[in-house]
Every structure is written in structure tokens, then in C-alpha cells.
N, C-alpha and C positions, 0 to 999 in steps of 0.2 A: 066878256072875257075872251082873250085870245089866248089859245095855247101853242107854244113854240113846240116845234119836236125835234130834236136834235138825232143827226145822224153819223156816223161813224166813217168816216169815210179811208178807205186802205191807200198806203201809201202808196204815186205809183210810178213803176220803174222807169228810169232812165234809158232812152232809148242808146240800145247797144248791150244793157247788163239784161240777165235772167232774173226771174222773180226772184229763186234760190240766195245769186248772189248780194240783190237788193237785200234782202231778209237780213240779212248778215249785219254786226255791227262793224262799222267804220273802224279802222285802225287809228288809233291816238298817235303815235309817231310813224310816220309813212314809209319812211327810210329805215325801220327796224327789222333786222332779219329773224323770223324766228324757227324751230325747230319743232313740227308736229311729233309728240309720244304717243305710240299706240295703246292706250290704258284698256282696248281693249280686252287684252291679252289677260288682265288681273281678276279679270270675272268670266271666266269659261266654264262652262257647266263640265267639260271633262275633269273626271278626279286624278286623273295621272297626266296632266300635260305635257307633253314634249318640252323637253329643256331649251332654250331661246338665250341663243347668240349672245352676250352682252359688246355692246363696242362701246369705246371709251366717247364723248360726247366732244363735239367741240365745237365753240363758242367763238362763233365772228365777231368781228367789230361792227360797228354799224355806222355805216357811210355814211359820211358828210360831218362826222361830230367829231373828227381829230383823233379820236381815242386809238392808243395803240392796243395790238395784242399782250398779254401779260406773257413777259417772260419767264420762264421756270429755271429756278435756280440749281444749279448743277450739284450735285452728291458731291458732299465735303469729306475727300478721302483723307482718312486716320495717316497722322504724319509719319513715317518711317524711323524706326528706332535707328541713331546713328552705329555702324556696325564695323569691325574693323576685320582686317584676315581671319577667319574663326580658327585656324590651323596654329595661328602665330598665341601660343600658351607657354606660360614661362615653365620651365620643366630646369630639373635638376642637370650641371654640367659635370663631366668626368674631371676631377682634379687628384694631387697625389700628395701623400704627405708632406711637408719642408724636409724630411730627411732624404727624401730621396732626392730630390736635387740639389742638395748640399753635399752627398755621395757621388753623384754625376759629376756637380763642378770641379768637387776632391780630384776624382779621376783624371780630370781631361787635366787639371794643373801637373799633377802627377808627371802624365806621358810626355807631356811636353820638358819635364824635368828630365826623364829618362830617357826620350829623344835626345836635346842638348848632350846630356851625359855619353851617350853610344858615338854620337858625332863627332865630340872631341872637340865643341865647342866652348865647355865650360874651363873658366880659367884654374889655374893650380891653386891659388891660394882656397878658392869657393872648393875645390874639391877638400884640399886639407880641412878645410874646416870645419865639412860633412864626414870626414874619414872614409873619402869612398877613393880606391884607386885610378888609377888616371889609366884611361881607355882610348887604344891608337885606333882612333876614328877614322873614315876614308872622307871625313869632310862632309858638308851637306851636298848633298845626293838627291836621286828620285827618291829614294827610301826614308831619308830623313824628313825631307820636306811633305811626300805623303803622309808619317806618322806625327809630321808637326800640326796639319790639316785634319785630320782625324781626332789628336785630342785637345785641337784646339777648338774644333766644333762640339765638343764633347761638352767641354768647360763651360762655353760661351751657349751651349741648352741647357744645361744644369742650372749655374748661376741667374743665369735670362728669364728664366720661367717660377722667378721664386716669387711672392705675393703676399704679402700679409693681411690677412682678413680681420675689420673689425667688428663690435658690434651695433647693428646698425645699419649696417654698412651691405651694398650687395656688388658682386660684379658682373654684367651682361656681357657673356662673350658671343663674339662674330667672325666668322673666315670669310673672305672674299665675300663681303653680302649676305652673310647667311646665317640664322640666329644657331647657335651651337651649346644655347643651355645659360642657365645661371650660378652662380655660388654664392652661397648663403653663408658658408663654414667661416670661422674667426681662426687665429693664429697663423701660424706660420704652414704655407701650401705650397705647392708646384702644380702651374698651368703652362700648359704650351705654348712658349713665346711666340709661335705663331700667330697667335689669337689675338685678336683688338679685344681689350676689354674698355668697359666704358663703365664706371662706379656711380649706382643710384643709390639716393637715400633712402631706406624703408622704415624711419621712423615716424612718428605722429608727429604732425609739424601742424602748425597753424601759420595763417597767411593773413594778415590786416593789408587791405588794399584801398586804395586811395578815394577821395568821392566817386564815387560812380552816376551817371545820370538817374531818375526814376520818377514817378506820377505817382498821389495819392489818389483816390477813388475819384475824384470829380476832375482830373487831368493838370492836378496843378503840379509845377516841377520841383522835384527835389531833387538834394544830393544826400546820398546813402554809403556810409563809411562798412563793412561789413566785416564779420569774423570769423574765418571760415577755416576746421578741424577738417583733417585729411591728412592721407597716407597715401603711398602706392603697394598695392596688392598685387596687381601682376606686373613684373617690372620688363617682363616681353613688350609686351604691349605700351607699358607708359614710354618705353625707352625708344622702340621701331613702330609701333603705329602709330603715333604724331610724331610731330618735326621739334615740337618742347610741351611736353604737359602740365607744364605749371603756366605756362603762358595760355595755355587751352582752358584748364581751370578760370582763369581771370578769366575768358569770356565766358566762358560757361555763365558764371557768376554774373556776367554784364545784360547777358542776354536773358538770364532769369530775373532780374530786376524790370526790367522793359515789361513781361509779360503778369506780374505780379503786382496788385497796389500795393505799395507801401501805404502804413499808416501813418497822416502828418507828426508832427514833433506834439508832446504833449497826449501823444494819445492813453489808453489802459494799457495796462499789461496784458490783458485777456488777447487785446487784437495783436497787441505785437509777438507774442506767442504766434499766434494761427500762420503770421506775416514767416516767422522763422520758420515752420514747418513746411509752410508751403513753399518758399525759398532752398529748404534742404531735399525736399523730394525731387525737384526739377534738379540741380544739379547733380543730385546722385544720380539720377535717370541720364544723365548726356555724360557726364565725364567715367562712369563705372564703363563704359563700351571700350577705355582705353586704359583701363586696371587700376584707377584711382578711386579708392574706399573716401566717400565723404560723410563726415558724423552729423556736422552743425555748420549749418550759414546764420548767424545772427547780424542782423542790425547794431551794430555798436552807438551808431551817431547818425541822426535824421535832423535835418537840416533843409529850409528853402533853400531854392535856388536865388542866387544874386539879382536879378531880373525882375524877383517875385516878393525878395524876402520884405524889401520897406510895405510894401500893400499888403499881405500877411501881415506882419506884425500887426499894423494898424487896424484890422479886422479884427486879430486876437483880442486886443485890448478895447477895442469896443465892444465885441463878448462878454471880455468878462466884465465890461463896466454895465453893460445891462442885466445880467445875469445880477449883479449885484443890486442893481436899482430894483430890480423883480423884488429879491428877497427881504430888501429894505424897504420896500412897499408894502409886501403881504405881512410882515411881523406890524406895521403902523397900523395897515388896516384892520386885524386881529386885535390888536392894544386896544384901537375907537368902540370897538364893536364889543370888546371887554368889559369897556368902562363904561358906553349909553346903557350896557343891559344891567349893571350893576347899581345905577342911578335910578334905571326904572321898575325895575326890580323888587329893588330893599323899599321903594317908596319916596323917597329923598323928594324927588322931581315931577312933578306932571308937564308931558310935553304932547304937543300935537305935531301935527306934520311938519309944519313949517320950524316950528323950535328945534325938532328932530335934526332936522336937516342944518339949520345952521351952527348945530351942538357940536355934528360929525363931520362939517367943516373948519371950524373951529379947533378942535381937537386934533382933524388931519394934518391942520399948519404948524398947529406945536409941537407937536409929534415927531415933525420930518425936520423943524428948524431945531428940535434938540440933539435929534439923530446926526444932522450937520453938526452943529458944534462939536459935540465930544468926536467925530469922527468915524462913526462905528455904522 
């Protein structure tokens, strides 16, 4: 017998490397850059350690493999509420009763009577017919003509500035550019003919607007007819901070469909409820910055798009015609499975596997060519 004796032999280094680095395992990808942690630091015999730096770490790419750095996506800032002159608030306008400038116009008609009269402009028979005597006038003059100017400006403020308020009804007045209050008052008033008024409605109005575009949840297009309750509350603002706020309302309303699914035609009421609330909150939120109270955006009429609606349809209706193949399967197969245990059961029948199976075939064809016929 021979005995072999096997010895162990150490690997041995390459000329140029140290033992230490021979020692070492090989790198699996060569080109990878990596980052030494010092874990020593997690087992220190000191009980109070010095607090250690933390710096954020960061993660090269590793040459030659394409890969880009991961871009970090930038802080999604909160959209800004749209905001109009905060100064510009409808506030109450200085106006005067209707009798006062029915008094003023009285007047200035008056002087200009009694002007003529002092002039010696008015003819004999007009005076005979007032009983007022006939006055040797020096003719129109500076003095006539100033007191003719005087109450004829009189008249023509008086009369000028009269207004009738209804209800409902409000008037925004402005001088040269400049909001100078509102009037809310009904009946008969005197405002400064000065003043540009401009008459808004504050009553509750509703607006039915035409299709508008929109997407149900999975991006398919509709058209959305909608019903939308609103008012103007501050009529500063609805009148001088937009250029027409019923025309801002429709986009409002255009632009809160876009961000909102609609639910396709046919849906529950439960979703179209949620669809309406959440369609009323977005538009109160944009159009109230310019004094428009909004109550309710409803949905009146959800409709495909023309584009869309033939392949829709034909979707629907293949729905429902499986939906119904379903339930006119599960009542058949229900009935077979009724009627094998009823047979075997009470005793009627003895069947094995194979009879079983051609029983529940057998019964499955009659079952579903009777449910054809009658058509149910």
C-alpha cells in the first residue's frame, strides 16, 4: 500500500500585488464604484460618543453601463389662489331720496319761468293766462342769461340724477375710473348724474351651458351639459375685477371639468353625486375671488363624444349581453345541479360517473334551448 499525502498549498501572489491585496476577494463587476462606511464607529467602547457629522451620501453611476444619474424631482408648489384688488369690496353708495331731486328739477323749471317773466320775454297772452302782470324787462342781458344758466343747471341735476331702483336689481357706480359704492335701494332715488352707473343682477340665476368637453376615469371623451346655481354677492368685484363674470364662470366651469372625471352615461347615482360635489367645490373655489356665490354644478346630460360614441355603444351592449349570458348560465347551471341531486337523492336513479356527466350535459342543452325559445 501506498499512501498519498495531500498538501495544502497557499495561493501565490502576483508579481506587482502584496499578499494583503492578493488576500482580498476579486471584484465581481470591475467598473463599479463603491463607497467605504465606517461601521466602525457603531461599536465604540466610549458610553458618551462625540456626535458624527452625518452627510447626505451620493451614488455615482457606474461607467461604461449607460446608466444615468436619477433625477430628483422638484417640490410641487401649492397652486395660488386666484386673488383680485383686496381693497376693491362692494360697500354701500351715498344716494337721496326721489323727492329731493324732483324738488331740485321743480326749482331750476321755476327760475327759468321767472327768469323769462323778469326779462320780458314772455308773451301777453301766456302771461294773461297765469294772471301774472306784464314786467318792463331790459331784455335778455348778463343777468338774465346768468340766472337762465343757473336754473337751468339746476333742473337738468335734479331731473338727471333720478333712478329707479328695482328689486333685484343693483347699481355699481364709478367717477372717472373709480368704484364710488353701490345701491341696493328699490323705488324712486337721486344719484349724481355724474356717476356712470352700470346695473348688475343679484338675483339667483341658473346658467345651462352648452356641451362642454370632459374624460371619464380611463381618458375616454365626453360631452358634459351642466347646471350651474349662482349669484353675485359682491358686485364690486363681479362688475370691476373681471372684464364679464359670467363669461369667467363658463370657464371656470370648463376648466373644472378637464380636472375632474366625469362618470360615463349610465353610471349610479352614488358617483354622480361625488362627480357634482366635487365639480361645485372647484368652481366656488375660482369664481368666489371675483364675488360670485356658487350653490350647485350638476351634470344634467353625459354623453360620448362623436368620435367615440359608435365604439362605446358597441362596448355597452356587449356588456350587457354578457352580463346577461352570465346570469342565464348561473340560473341553468343551478336548475342541472337542482334537479341531478333531486334524482339522486330521492333514489329515482343510480348513476356512476359517466352517466352523471352525460345527465348534466344533457340537461345543460335543454335548459339553455328552452331559455332561447321563450326568450328569457
Amino acid at each position: 500500500m501506498s499512501t498519498t499525502s495531500s498538501t495544502t498549498t497557499s495561493p501565490t501572489p502576483e508579481p506587482g500585488r502584496s499578499a494583503e491585496e492578493a488576500a482580498r476577494p476579486a471584484r465581481l463587476i470591475q467598473n463599479e464604484s463603491t463607497t467605504e462606511i465606517p461601521v466602525h464607529l457603531l461599536f465604540r467602547d466610549d458610553p458618551d460618543p462625540a456626535p458624527v457629522p452625518l452627510r447626505p451620501a451620493v451614488v455615482a453611476r457606474r461607467q461604461g453601463t449607460g446608466e444615468q444619474p436619477r433625477p430628483r424631482r422638484p417640490a410641487v408648489e401649492a397652486r395660488p389662489a386666484p386673488e383680485v384688488d383686496p381693497e376693491l369690496r362692494e360697500r354701500p353708495a351715498g344716494v337721496l331720496p326721489g323727492a329731493v331731486g324732483v324738488l331740485a328739477g321743480a326749482c331750476g323749471a321755476l327760475g327759468c319761468a321767472v327768469t323769462s317773466w323778469w326779462a320780458g320775454v314772455l308773451p301777453s297772452p301766456a302771461l294773461q293766462a297765469l294772471g301774472l302782470p306784464a314786467c318792463p324787462g331790459a331784455g335778455l342781458g348778463p343777468g338774465p342769461w346768468a340766472a337762465y344758466a343757473g336754473a337751468g343747471a339746476l333742473g337738468l341735476f335734479g331731473f338727471g340724477g333720478l333712478a329707479r331702483g328695482r328689486t333685484g336689481r343693483a347699481w355699481v357706480l364709478g367717477l372717472f375710473g373709480r368704484y364710488r359704492g353701490t345701491v341696493r335701494r328699490t323705488g324712486l332715488m337721486w344719484v349724481n348724474p355724474l356717476l356712470l352707473r352700470r346695473r348688475v343682477d343679484v338675483r339667483l340665476r341658473h346658467w345651462r351651458g352648452g356641451p362642454m368637453p370632459a374624460a371619464d376615469g380611463d381618458g375616454v371623451a365626453l360631452r358634459v351639459v351642466t347646471l350651474v346655481v349662482w349669484r353675485v354677492r359682491d358686485t364690486a368685484r363681479a362688475v370691476l375685477g373681471v372684464e364679464d363674470h359670467e363669461a369667467y364662470l363658463r370657464e371656470c366651469v370648463e376648466a373644472a371639468l378637464a380636472r375632474v372625471p366625469v362618470e360615463p352615461p349610465g353610471a349610479a347615482r352614488g358617483a354622480a353625486e361625488a362627480v357634482a360635489e366635487a365639480l361645485t367645490r372647484l368652481v366656488a373655489a375660482d369664481a368666489g375671488a371675483v364675488g360670485l356665490e356658487v350653490f350647485s354644478v350638476r351634470p344634467v346630460r353625459v354623453e360620448y363624444a362623436p368620435e367615440v360614441a359608435a365604439a362605446m355603444h358597441r362596448r355597452r351592449i356587449a356588456a350587457l349581453d354578457a352580463r346577461h349570458r352570465a346570469s342565464v348560465l348561473g340560473s341553468v347551471v343551478d336548475s342541472v345541479e337542482d334537479t341531478v341531486t333531486r334524482l339522486t337523492v330521492r333514489g329515482l336513479v343510480e348513476l356512476d360517473d359517466y352517466e352523471r356527466k352525460a345527465l348534466v350535459k344533457d340537461l345543460t342543452v335543454a335548459f339553455c334551448a328552452g331559455r332561447g325559445e321563450t326568450g328569457s
